[in-house]
C-alpha positions in Angstrom: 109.4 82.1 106.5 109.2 82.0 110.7 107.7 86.1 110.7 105.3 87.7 109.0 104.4 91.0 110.1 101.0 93.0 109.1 100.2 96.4 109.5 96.8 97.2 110.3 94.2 99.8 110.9 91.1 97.9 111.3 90.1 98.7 107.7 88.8 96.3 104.8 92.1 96.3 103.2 93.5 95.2 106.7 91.5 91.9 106.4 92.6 91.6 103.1 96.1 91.5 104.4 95.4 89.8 107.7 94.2 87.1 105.8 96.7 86.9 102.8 99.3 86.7 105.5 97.2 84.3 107.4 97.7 81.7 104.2 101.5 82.6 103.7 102.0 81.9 107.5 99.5 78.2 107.7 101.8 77.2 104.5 105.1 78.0 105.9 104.6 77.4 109.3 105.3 81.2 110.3 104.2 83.6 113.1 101.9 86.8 112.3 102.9 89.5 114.3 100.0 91.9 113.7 100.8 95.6 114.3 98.8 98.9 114.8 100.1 102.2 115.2 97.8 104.7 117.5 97.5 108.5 115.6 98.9 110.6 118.6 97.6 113.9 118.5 100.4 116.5 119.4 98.1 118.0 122.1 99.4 114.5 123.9 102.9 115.5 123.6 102.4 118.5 125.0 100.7 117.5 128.3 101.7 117.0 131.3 103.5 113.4 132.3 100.3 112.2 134.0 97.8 113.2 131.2 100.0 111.8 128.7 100.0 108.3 130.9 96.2 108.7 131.3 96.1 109.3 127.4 98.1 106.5 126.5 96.5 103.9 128.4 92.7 104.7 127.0 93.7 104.6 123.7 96.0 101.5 124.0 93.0 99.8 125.9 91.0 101.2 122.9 93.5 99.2 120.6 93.2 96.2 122.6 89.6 96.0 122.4 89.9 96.6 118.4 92.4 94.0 118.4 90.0 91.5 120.4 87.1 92.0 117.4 89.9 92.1 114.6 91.6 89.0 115.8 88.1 86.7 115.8 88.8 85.2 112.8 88.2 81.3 111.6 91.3 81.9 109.3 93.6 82.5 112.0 92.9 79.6 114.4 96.0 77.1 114.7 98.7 80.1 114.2 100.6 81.8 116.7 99.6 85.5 116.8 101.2 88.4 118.7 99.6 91.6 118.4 101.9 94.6 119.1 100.9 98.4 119.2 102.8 101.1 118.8 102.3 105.3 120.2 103.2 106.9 117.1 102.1 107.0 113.1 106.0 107.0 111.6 105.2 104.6 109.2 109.5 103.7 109.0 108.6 101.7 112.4 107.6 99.2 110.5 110.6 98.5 108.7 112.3 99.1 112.3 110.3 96.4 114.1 110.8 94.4 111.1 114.5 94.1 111.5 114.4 93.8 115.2 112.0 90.9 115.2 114.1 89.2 112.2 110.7 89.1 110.3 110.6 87.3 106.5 108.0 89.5 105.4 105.6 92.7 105.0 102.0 92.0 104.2 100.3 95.2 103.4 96.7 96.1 102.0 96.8 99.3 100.3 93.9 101.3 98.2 96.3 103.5 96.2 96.1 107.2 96.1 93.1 108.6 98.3 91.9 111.9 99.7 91.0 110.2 103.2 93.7 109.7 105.9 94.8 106.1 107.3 97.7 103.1 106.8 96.4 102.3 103.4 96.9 105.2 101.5 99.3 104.5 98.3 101.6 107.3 99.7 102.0 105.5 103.2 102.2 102.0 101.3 105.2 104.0 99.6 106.6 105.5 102.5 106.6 101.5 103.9 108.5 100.4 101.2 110.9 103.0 101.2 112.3 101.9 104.3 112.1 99.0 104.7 114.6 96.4 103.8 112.2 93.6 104.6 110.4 92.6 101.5 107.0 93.4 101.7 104.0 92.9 100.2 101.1 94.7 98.9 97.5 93.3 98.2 94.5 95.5 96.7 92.1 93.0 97.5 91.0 89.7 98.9 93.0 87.4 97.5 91.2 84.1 97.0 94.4 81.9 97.2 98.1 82.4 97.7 99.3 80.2 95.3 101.3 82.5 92.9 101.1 80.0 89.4 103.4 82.8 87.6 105.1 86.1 89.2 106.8 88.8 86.9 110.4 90.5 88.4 110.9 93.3 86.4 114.9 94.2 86.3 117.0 95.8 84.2 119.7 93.5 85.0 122.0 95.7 85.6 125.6 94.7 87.8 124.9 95.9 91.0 121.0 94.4 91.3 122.5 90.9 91.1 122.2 90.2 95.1 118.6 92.1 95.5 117.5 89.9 92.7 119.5 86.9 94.1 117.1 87.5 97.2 114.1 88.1 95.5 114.0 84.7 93.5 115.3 82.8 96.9 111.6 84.3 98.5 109.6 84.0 95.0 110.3 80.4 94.8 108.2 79.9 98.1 105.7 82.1 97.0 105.0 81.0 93.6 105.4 77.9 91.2 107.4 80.1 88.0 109.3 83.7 88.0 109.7 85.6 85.1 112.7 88.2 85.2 111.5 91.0 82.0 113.6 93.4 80.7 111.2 96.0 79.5 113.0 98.5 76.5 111.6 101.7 76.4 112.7 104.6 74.4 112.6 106.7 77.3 115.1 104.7 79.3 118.3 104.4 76.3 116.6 102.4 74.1 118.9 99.1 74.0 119.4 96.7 70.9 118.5 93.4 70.8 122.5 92.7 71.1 122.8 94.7 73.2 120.2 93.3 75.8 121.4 89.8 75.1 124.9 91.0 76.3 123.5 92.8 79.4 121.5 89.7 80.5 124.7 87.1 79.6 126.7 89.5 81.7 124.1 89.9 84.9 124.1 85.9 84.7 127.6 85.7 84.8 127.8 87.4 88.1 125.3 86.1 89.6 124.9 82.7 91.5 121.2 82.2 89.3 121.2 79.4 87.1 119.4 80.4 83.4 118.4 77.1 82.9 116.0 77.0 86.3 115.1 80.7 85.2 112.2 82.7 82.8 113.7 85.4 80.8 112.0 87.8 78.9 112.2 91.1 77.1 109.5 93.3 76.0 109.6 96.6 73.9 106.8 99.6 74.8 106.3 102.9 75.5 106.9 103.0 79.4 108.1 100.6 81.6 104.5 100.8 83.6 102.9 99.7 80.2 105.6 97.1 79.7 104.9 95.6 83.3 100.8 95.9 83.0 101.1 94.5 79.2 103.3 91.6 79.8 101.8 90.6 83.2 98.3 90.4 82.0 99.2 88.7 78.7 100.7 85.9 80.2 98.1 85.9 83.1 100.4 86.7 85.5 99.3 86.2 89.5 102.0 88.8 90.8 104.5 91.5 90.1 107.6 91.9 91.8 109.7 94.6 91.9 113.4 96.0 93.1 113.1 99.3 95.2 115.6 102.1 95.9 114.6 103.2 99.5 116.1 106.8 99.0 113.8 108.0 96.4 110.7 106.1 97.9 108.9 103.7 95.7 111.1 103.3 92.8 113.3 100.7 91.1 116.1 100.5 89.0 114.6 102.3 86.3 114.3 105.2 88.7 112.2 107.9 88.8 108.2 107.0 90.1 107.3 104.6 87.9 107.6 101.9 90.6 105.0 104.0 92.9 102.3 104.2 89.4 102.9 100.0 88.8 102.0 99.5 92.6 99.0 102.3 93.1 97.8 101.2 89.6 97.7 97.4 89.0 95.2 95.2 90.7 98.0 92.9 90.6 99.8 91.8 94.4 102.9 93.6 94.4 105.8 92.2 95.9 108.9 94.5 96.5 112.6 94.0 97.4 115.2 96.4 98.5 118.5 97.1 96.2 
């Protein structure tokens, strides 16, 4: 990974990202571009060219001087920082700057689903991964090391994931020592045999450049596909959850609907998500 870029607002769930990306980037040798967006009243767009450039500057030297305190951390000496700041809270600039810096990764700190405004709202977490086709990833809390023992991909291993899963087990392999790719059968989702499974799987392997002896495969039955993610990953202790997103209908996987958006605003877990 050369990029890594984190999205802050100066928040405790900032730090927790500055410094989870802080680890990922001493490990890999990578750059942390570290990124704020200024909330632009629309007062600003409405004045004149030279109040707007007055505007503009105060609050960017107001960002800078954030920046200076933020940036004063023992965790981030040795690494090649670049702070960037951007006029406007469109959360899809992320994603945007993403691609046109050719970054590896998103590292995110998120609270889930709040009442008070700011980055780290679950919605705006959502509204990250929903555009972006950068994988990113979203931490509740400090982490107290990066080294993922055991990471759960939930698929449904259908056809057309094969390449976003293709890419997600490239990135998890740097991130973490074992991935698990689970198959969770619910009876809401056309409930599937064991057979039936078993064929599905053979037939996602078959098109796919993974080999199953170097893979973890495993199926679980439950009511939900949440409850089949939170049950499986804390039965085997897992470190991580990853999951594949469909960026038109926000935070959601294959499995559809917004079960993706309750796994991520719900678990403790790090979430890790790629793009179909």
């Amino acid at each position: 990974m050369k990029k890594i870029i984190v999205p802050v607002d100066f928040s405790k769930h900032s730090e927790y990202a500055l410094e989870t990306a802080a680890k990922l980037a001493k490990q890999h040798n990578s750059e942390l571009i570290v990124m704020h967006m200024l909330e632009m009243s629309e007062s600003i767009f409405s004045a004149s060219s030279s109040e707007r450039g007055e505007e503009n500057a105060f609050m960017l030297m107001v960002a800078n001087k954030k920046f200076e305190t933020f940036l004063d951390q023992p965790y981030l000496d040795g690494l090649t920082v670049t702070p960037m700041v951007k006029y406007h809270k469109v959360l899809k600039e992320v994603a945007e700057v993403a691609i046109d810096v050719n970054a590896d990764l998103i590292v995110m700190g998120s609270r889930g689903h709040s009442d008070h405004d700011g980055i780290f709202t679950g919605s705006n977490t959502e509204k990250v991964v929903r555009y972006s086709s950068t994988p990113v990833l979203v931490v509740k809390s400090k982490l107290d090391t990066i080294d993922f023992n055991h990471i759960v991909l939930a698929t449904d291993f259908s056809e057309k994931s094969v390449p976003a899963v293709e890419n997600a087990v490239s990135l998890l392999s740097k991130l973490g020592k074992k991935t698990t790719l689970l198959h969770i059968n619910s009876p809401n989702l056309s409930f599937l045999s064991t057979d039936e499974i078993d064929e599905k799987i053979s037939n996602f392997l078959e098109h796919s450049k993974l080999n199953e002896s170097d893979l973890s495969i495993a199926r679980i039955c439950d009511h939900n596909i949440e409850d089949g993610v939170a049950s499986f990953s804390n039965r085997e202790q897992a470190d991580a959850i990853a999951m594949i997103t469909h960026g038109r209908k926000g935070l959601s996987h294959f499995f559809g609907g917004s079960i993706s958006e309750d796994v991520v605003n719900h678990t403790k877990l790090p979430v890790i998500t790629f793009k179909l």
